[in-house]
N, C-alpha and C positions, 0 to 999 in steps of 0.2 A: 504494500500500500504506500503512497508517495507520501513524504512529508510535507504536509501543510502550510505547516508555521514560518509566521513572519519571518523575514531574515532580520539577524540579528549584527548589532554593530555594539562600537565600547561607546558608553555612556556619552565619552567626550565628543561624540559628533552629533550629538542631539541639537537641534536648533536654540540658539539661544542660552545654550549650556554653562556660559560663566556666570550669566546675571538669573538662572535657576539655581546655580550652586550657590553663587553672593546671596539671593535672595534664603535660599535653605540655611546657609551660615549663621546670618543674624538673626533668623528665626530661631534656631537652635539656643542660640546667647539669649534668646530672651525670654525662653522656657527655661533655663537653668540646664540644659543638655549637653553631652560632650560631643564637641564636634567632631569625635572618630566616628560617629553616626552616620555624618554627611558619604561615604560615598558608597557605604553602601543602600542607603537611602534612593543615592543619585542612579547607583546601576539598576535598583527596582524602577524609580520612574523612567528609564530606557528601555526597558522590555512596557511599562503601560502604554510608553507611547506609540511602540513600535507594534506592538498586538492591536492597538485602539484602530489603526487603520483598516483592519481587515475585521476587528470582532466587536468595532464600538463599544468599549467598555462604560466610558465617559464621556459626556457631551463637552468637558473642557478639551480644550484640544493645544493651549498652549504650554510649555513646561512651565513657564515661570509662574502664570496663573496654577497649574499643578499641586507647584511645592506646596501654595498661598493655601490653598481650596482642599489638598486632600493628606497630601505629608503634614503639614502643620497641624490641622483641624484633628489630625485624626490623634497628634502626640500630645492633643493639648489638654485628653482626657489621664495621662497617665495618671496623675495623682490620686485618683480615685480610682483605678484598677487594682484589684486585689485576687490572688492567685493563688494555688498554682495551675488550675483551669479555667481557662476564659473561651467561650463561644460567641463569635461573629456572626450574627444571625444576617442574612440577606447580602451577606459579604461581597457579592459583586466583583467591581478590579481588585479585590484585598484591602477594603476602607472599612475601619480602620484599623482590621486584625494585623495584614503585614509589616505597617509602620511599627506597630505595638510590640510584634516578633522580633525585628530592627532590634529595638530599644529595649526589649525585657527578655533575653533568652533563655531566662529561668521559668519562662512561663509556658504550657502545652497549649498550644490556641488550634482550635475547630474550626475549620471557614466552612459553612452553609451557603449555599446556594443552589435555587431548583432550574438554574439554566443553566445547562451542559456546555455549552460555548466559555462562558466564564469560569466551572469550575478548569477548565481545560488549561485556561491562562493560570490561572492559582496553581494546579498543579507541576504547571510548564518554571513559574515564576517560585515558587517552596526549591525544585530543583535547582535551578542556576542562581539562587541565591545562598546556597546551602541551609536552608532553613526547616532543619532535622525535628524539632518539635513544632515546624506547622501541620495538620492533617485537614487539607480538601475534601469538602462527601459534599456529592450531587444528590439532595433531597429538598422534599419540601419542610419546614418548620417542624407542622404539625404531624408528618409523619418519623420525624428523627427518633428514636431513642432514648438518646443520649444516657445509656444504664447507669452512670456513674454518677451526674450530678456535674453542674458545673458552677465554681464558686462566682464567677461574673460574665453573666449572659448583656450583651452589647447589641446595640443596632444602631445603624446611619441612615435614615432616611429609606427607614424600612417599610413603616406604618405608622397610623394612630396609636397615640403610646398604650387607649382602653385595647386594644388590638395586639399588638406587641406583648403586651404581659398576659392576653388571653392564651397566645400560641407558642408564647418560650416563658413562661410561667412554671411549667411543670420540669422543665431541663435544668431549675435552678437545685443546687445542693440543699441541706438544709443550713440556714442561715447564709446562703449567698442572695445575691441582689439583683438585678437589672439596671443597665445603666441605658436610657436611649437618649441619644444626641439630635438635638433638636434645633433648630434659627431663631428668629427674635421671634417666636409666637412658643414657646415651652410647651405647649399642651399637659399642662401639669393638672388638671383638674380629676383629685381625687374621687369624686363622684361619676367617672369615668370608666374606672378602672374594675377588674372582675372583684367577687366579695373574698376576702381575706388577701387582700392586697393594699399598700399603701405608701405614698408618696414620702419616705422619707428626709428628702432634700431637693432642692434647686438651685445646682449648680452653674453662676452664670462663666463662661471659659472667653478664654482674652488669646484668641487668635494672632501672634503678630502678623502685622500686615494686612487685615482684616479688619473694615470700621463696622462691618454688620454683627447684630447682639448673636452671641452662640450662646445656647444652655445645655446641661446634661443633668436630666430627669435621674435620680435614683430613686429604685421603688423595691420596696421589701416586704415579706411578708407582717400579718400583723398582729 
């Protein structure tokens, strides 16, 4: 069977590549992150970019917008991730499990997704990143498993959050949490959500280089 897949090239010929690495840099300074992050950070957003032409992952389509919009946004929830299993529910191009794997590789992260095209890239993208504790599975939510239990079940712009804790509600451990990442509208309203669930916290997150509000919803059992 012939191979597919985009062709692949080094990070450094991506268009516009010093002022995505400049812009990744000082994003990193300004999360408190070490900048030995930046490249391999850099050679993930060169396989998204290079896949997005053939498998539209993302409708951003420039790097530097990229770092802005999906690497930052996605590292900016670190502080409240808690492990050592986390599930990315609706995970898509790897937002924001792969940035997370990057940065935490103490952690065993789950990417979910029920389009085969995408988990294809995650799985293409875990390999040539070497990233031994990411596992790709092509399902839907509510048919997952997940036997074990996982201490921080995540989603980016997956669903309504009463939604989101209906269908990865039961994937949480006992005493893990849900974290969904959400824009300047939170949809935090507890009165939303399934009965023995509830809105712990609202968390508002400071994107560098980003003037629009970000939140991350935590919701725990009650």
């Amino acid at each position: 069977m012939p191979d597919t897949r985009p062709p692949q090239s080094p990070a450094s010929s991506l268009p516009h590549a010093r002022r995505a690495e400049d812009r990744l840099l000082e994003g990193l300074d300004a999360l408190g992150l070490d900048a030995a992050l930046a490249p391999p950070l850099m050679a993930y957003l060169g396989l998204l970019l290079r896949w997005n032409r053939a498998y539209n992952l993302t409708a951003v389509r420039d790097p530097v917008d990229m770092v802005t919009l999906h690497l930052l946004d996605s590292l900016a929830v670190l502080p409240h991730v808690q492990g050592p299993r986390l599930l990315d529910v609706g995970s898509g191009a790897g937002l924001p499990g792969i940035p997370l794997a990057i940065a935490r590789p103490e952690l065993r992260i789950t990417l979910l997704d029920a389009v085969a095209k995408k988990v294809r890239f995650l799985r293409q993208a875990a390999l040539e990143l070497g990233l031994g504790h990411l596992e790709p599975v092509h399902a839907r939510v509510e048919t997952y498993p997940g036997q074990q239990g996982f201490d921080t079940v995540i989603s980016r712009a997956f669903a309504a959050t009463g939604t989101f804790v209906r269908l990865a509600g039961p994937l949480c451990a006992p005493g893990g949490r849900l974290l969904a990442m959400k824009g300047r509208d939170a949809d935090d309203d507890a009165a939303a959500l399934p009965a023995g669930w509830g809105v712990a916290a609202t968390h508002p997150l400071r994107v560098p280089g980003l003037p629009a509000a970000r939140h991350l919803v935590e919701i725990r059992t009650l």
